[in-house]
One Martini backbone bead per residue (centre of mass of N, CA, C, O) as a GRO file, in nm:
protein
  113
    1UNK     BB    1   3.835 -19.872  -8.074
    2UNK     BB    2   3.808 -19.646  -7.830
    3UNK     BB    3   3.832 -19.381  -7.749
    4UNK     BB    4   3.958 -19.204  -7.512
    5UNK     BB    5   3.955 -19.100  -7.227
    6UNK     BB    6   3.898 -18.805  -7.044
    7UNK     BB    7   3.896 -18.639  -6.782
    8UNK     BB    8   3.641 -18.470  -6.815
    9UNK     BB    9   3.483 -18.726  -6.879
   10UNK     BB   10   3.486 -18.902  -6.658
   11UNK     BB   11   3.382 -18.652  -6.447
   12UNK     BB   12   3.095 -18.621  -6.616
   13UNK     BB   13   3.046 -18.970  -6.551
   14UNK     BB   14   3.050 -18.936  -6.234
   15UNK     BB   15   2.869 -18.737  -6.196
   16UNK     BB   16   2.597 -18.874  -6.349
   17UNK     BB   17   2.596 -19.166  -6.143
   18UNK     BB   18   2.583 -18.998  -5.882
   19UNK     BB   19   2.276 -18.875  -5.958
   20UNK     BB   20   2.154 -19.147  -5.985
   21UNK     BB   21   2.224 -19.236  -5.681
   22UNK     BB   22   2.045 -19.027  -5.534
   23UNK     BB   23   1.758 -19.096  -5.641
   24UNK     BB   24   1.702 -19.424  -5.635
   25UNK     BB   25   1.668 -19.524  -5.948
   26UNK     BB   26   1.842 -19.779  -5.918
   27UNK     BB   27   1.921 -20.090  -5.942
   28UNK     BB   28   2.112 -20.329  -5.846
   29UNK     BB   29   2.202 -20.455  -6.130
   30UNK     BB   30   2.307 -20.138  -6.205
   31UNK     BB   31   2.480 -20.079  -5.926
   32UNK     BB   32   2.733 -20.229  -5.984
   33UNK     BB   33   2.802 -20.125  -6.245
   34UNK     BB   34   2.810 -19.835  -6.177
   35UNK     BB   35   3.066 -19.888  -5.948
   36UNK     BB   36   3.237 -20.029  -6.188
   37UNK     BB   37   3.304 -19.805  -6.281
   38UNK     BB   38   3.332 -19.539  -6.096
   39UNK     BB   39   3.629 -19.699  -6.035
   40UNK     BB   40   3.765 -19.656  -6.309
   41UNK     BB   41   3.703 -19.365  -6.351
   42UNK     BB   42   3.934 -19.310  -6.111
   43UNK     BB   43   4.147 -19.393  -6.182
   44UNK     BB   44   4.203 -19.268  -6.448
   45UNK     BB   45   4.230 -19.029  -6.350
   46UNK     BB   46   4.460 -19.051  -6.144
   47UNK     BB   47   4.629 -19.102  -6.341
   48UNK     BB   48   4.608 -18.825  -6.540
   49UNK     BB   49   4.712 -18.677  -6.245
   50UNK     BB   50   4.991 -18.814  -6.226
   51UNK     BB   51   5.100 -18.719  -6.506
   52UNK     BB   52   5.096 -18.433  -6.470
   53UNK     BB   53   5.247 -18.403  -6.207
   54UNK     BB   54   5.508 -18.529  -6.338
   55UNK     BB   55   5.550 -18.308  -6.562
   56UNK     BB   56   5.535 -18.093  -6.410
   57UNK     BB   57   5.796 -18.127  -6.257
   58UNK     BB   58   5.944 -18.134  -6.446
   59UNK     BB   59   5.960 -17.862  -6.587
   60UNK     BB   60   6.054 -17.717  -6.304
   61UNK     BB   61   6.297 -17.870  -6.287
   62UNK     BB   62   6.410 -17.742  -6.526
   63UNK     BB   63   6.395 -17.471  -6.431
   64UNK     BB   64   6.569 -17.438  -6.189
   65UNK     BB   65   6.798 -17.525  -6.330
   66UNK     BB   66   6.853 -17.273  -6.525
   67UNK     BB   67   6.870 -17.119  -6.318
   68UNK     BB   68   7.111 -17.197  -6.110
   69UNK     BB   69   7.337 -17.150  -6.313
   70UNK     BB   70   7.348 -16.859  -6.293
   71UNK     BB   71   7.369 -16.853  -5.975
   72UNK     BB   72   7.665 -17.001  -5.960
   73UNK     BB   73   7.802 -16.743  -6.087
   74UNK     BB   74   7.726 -16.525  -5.868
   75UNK     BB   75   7.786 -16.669  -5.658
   76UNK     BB   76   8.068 -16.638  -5.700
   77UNK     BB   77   8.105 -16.357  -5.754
   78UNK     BB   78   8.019 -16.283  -5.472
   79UNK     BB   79   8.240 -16.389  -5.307
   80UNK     BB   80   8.492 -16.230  -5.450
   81UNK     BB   81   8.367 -15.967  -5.310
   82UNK     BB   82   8.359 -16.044  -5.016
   83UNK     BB   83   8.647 -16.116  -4.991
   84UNK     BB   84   8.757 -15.829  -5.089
   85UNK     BB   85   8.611 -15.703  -4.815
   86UNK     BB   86   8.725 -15.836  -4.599
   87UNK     BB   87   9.064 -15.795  -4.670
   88UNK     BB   88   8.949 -15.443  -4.637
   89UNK     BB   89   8.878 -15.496  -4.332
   90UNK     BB   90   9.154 -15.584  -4.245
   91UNK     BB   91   9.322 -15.366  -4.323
   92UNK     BB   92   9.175 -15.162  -4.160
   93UNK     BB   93   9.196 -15.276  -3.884
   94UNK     BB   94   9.481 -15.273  -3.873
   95UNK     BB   95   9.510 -14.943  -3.921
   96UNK     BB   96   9.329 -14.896  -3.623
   97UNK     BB   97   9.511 -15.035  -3.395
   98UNK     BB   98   9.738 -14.808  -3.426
   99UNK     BB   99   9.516 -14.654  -3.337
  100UNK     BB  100   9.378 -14.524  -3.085
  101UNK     BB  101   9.090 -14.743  -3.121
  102UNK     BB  102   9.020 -14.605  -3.382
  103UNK     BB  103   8.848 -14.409  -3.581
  104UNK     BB  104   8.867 -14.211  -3.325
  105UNK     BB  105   8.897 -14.405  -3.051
  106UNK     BB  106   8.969 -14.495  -2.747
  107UNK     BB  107   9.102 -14.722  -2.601
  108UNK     BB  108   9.062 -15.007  -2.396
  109UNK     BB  109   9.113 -15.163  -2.156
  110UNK     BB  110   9.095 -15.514  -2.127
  111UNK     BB  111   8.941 -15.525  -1.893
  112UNK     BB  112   8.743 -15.348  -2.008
  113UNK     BB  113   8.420 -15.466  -2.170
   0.00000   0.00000   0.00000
């Protein structure tokens, strides 16, 4: 059984098959030989090429995941203190609106807006 062959070595068999068909130097029964190669060689990369692009995408799947947890987690914290700080600017509107106008402002009458 041979050995696998590399995505480099495909490529580089696709490219020497190339360079012999601009030559015109194939003749027709070699000709057919060796677009059936590189036919082969050519699905092999794209599977080679998907299964790399599958991998990556697992990898930084992860990578996101993990990321995600801790963002979770600060992301709950920064609401809380959201909630804290509108509950804390509610509590001064409402003490601003005992002031005429609120924090040294004059009211406006409701008409005028």
């Amino acid at each position: 059984m041979p050995a696998p062959v590399t995505y480099a070595q495909a490529l580089a068999e696709l490219e020497t098959i190339l360079r012999a068909l601009e030559t015109d130097a194939v003749d027709v029964d070699d000709l057919t030989a060796r677009v059936e190669r590189s036919a082969e060689l050519i699905r092999l990369c794209r599977h080679k090429l998907r299964n790399a692009e599958a991998s990556l995408d697992r990898v930084f799947d992860s990578l996101d995941e993990d990321e995600e947890e801790p963002e979770t987690e600060t992301a709950d914290e920064d609401e809380d203190e959201e909630e804290a700080g509108d509950e804390e600017e509610d509590k001064e509107d409402e003490d601003n609106h005992d002031q005429a106008g609120g924090a040294g402002r004059p009211t406006q009458p409701s008409w005028l807006f």
